[in-house]
C-alpha positions in Angstrom: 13.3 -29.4 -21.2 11.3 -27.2 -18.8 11.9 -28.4 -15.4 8.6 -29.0 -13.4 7.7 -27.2 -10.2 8.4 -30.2 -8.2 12.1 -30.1 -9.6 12.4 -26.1 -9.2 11.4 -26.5 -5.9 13.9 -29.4 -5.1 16.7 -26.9 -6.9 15.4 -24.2 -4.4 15.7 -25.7 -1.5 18.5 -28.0 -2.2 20.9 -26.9 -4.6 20.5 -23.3 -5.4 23.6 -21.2 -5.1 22.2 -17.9 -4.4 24.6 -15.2 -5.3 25.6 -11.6 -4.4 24.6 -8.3 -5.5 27.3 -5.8 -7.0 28.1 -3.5 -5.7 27.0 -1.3 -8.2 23.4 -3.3 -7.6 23.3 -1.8 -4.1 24.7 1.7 -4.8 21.3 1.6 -7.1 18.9 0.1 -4.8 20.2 2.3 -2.2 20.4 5.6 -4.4 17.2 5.1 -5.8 14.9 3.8 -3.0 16.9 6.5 -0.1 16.8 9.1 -2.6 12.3 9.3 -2.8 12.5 10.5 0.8 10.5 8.9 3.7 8.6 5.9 4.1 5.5 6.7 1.6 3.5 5.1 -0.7 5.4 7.1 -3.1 8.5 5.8 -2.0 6.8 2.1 -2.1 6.3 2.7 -5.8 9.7 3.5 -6.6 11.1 0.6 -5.1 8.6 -1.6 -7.0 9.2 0.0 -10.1 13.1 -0.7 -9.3 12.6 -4.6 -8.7 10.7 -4.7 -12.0 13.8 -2.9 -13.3 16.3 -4.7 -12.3 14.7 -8.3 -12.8 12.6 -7.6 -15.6 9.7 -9.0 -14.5 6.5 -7.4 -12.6 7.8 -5.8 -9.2 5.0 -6.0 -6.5 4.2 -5.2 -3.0 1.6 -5.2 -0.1 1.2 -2.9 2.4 -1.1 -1.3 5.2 -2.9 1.7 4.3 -1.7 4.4 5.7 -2.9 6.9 8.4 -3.1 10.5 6.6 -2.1 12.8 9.1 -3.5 16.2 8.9 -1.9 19.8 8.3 -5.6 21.7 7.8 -9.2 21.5 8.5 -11.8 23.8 6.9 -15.9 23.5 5.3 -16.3 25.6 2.6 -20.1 26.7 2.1 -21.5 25.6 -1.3 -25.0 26.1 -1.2 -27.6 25.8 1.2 -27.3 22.5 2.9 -24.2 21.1 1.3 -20.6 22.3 2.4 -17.2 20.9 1.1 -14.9 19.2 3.6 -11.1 20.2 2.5 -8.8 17.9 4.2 -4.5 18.9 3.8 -2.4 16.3 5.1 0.7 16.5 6.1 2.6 15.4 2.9 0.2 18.2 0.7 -2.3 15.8 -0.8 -5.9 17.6 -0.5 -9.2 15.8 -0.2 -12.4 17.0 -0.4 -15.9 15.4 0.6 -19.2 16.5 0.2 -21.2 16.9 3.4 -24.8 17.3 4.1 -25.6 20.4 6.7 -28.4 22.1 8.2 -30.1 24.7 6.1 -29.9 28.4 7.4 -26.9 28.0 9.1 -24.4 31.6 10.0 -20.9 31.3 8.0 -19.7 32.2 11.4 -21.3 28.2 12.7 -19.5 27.1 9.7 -16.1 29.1 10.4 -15.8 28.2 13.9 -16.3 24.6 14.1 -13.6 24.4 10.9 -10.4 26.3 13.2 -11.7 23.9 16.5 -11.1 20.8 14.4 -8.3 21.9 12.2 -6.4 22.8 15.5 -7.7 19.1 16.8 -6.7 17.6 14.1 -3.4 18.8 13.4 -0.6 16.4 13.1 -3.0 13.6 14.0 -5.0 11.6 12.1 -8.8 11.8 11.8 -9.0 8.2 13.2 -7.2 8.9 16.0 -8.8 12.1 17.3 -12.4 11.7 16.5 -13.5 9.7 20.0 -11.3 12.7 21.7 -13.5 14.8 20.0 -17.1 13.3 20.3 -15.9 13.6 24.3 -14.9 16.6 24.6 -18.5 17.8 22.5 -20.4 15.2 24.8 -18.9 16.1 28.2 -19.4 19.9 26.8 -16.0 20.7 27.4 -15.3 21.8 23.8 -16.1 25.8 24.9 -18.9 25.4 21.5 -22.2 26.2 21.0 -24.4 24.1 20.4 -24.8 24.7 16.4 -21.2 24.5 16.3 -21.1 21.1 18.3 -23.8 19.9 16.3 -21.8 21.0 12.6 -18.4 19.2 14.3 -20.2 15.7 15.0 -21.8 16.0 11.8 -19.3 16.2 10.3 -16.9 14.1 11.9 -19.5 11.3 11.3 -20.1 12.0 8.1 -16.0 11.9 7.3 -15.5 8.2 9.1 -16.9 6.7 6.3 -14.9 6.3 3.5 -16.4 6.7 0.5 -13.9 4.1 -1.5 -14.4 1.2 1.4 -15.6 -2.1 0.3 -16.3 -4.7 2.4 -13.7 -7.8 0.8 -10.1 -9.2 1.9 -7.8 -6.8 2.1 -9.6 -3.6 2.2 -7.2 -2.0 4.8 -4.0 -2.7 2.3 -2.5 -1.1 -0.6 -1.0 -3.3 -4.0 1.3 -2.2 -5.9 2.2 -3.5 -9.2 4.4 -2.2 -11.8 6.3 -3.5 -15.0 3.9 -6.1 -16.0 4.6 -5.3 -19.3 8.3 -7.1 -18.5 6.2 -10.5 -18.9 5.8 -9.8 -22.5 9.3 -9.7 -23.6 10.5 -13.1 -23.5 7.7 -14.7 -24.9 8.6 -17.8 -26.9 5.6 -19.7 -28.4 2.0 -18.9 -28.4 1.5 -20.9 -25.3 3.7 -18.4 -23.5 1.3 -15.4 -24.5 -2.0 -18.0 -23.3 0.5 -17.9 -20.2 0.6 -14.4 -19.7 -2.5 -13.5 -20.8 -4.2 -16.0 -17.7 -0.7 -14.3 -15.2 -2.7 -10.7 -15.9 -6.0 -12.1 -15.3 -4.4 -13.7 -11.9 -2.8 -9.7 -11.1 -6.2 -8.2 -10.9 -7.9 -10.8 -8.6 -6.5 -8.4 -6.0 -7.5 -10.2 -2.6 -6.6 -13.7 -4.0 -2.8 -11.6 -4.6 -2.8 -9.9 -1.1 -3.6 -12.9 0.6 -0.8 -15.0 -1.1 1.7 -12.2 -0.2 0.7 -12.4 3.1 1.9 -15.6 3.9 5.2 -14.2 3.0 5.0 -12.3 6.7 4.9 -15.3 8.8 8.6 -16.4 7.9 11.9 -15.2 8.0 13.7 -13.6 4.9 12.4 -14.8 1.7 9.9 -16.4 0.8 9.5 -18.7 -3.3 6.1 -20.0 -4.4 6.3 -21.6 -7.4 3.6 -22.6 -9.7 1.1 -25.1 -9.0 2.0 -25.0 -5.1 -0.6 -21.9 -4.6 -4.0 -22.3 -6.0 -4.0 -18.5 -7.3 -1.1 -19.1 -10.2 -1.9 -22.7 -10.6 -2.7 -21.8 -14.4 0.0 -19.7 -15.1 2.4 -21.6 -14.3 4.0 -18.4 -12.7 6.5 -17.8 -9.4 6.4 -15.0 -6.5 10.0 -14.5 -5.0 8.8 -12.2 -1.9 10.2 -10.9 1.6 8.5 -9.1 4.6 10.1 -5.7 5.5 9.9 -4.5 9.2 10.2 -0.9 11.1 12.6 0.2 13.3 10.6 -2.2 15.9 11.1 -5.0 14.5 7.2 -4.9 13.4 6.5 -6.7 10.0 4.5 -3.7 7.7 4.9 -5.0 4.5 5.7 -7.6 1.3 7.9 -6.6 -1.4 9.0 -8.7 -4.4 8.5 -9.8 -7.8 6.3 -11.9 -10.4 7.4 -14.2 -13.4 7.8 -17.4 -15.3 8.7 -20.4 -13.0 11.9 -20.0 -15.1 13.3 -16.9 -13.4 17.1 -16.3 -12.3 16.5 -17.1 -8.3 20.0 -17.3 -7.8 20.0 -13.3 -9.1 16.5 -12.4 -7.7 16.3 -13.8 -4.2 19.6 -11.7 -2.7 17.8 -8.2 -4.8 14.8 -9.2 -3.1 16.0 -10.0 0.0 18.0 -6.4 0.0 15.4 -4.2 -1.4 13.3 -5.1 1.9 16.1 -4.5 3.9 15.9 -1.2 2.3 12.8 -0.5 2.2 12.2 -1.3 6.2 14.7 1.0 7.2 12.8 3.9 6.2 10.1 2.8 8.2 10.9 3.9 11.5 
């Protein structure tokens, strides 16, 4: 018989032996996570991936977005009154935005205001610098004319907004969710693949998700939910085994873990869990 979530969470809580990793576990964990370099969504990917791996079930984790710090600045000209914005961070990702400009202006406008903020901007973030920067233009210490000024404040305004912000829960955080397929593969009756079926439909409310995995920050180690005790997989009948990971200061930036049937190993997935974090956090620093 299937136990019900009042018993699994009396077995949790009460009698649940939870057990070791190998050692071979944590040469993997550590090889694998270590190895995608520094703290990254990238390397957030890869360790979700990993937990999905290693538990076969869906690996998951929440995060804050990222500042992308900057390596180059530069408008590229494409026809009167539109320029392109190239932004290089750091890391080598490009992005480019489209930008509204004054008709008639000299390349030289365009050229000069481009190597006064790449030189701003580099090794900082775009957040960070842009009140420096209105200042400086305001309290015309920026040594710019006044086309110039008027092309960096354009575009610096123009840049703040981001074109993929919407205005829910979570907008500031990243979720990342890998190896749902896993959820297929033990599927026993047809009631299993209703079960699944309702678990995916659960996955994409994506605030409802981020806002469960948040609770996971408020405690200590890991955290269980099982089933019916959190409104989002009351259907599903499904169970989050999460943990919080912290920087080198001790400062909670994230939720790892993974997603399954109620009827999941805990003893096994708790401790891989519970070390992934560990982890994970200390390539936060």
């Amino acid at each position: 018989r299937v136990p019900t979530d009042i018993g699994l969470r009396l077995f949790v809580d009460g009698m649940l032996q939870v057990g070791d990793l190998s050692r071979e576990e944590r040469g993997t964990i550590e090889k694998q996570i270590v190895g995608s370099g520094r703290a990254s969504e990238e390397l957030l990917t890869q360790a979700t991936s990993l937990l999905s791996g290693l538990s076969h079930c869906a690996g998951l984790v929440v995060a804050d977005k990222q500042e992308n710090f900057l390596h180059h600045f530069e408008f590229v000209s494409l026809s009167p009154g539109k320029a392109l914005a190239v932004l290089v961070g750091v890391d080598g990702t490009v992005e480019n935005r489209l930008i509204d400009m004054p008709t008639g202006l000299p390349p030289s406008a365009l050229t000069e205001a481009s190597n006064y903020l790449s030189a701003k901007l580099r090794g900082r973030s775009l957040e960070s610098a842009r009140a420096e920067i209105l200042k400086e233009i305001e309290g015309q210490r920026a040594e710019l004319d006044t086309l110039t000024a008027n092309i960096v404040a354009l575009g610096l305004a123009t840049l703040s907004v981001r074109p993929d912000s919407v205005d829910e829960p979570g907008e500031n955080k990243i979720l990342i969710v890998r190896g749902a397929s896993n959820l297929l593969d033990n599927i026993e009756a047809h009631s299993d693949l209703e079960r699944i079926r309702t678990l995916f439909d659960e996955i994409e409310r994506r605030a409802d998700l981020i806002k469960l995995l948040e609770l996971a920050k408020a405690g200590e180690g890991v955290r269980v939910f099982i089933g019916a005790e959190n409104k989002l997989f009351s259907l599903s009948g499904s169970s989050i085994v999460a943990a919080p990971y912290a920087d080198a200061n001790g400062t909670v930036v994230g939720v790892i873990g993974v997603i399954g049937p109620t009827r999941i190993n805990y003893a096994r997935i708790v401790p891989m869990v519970d070390y992934t974090a560990r982890v994970v956090g200390r390539l936060f620093v």
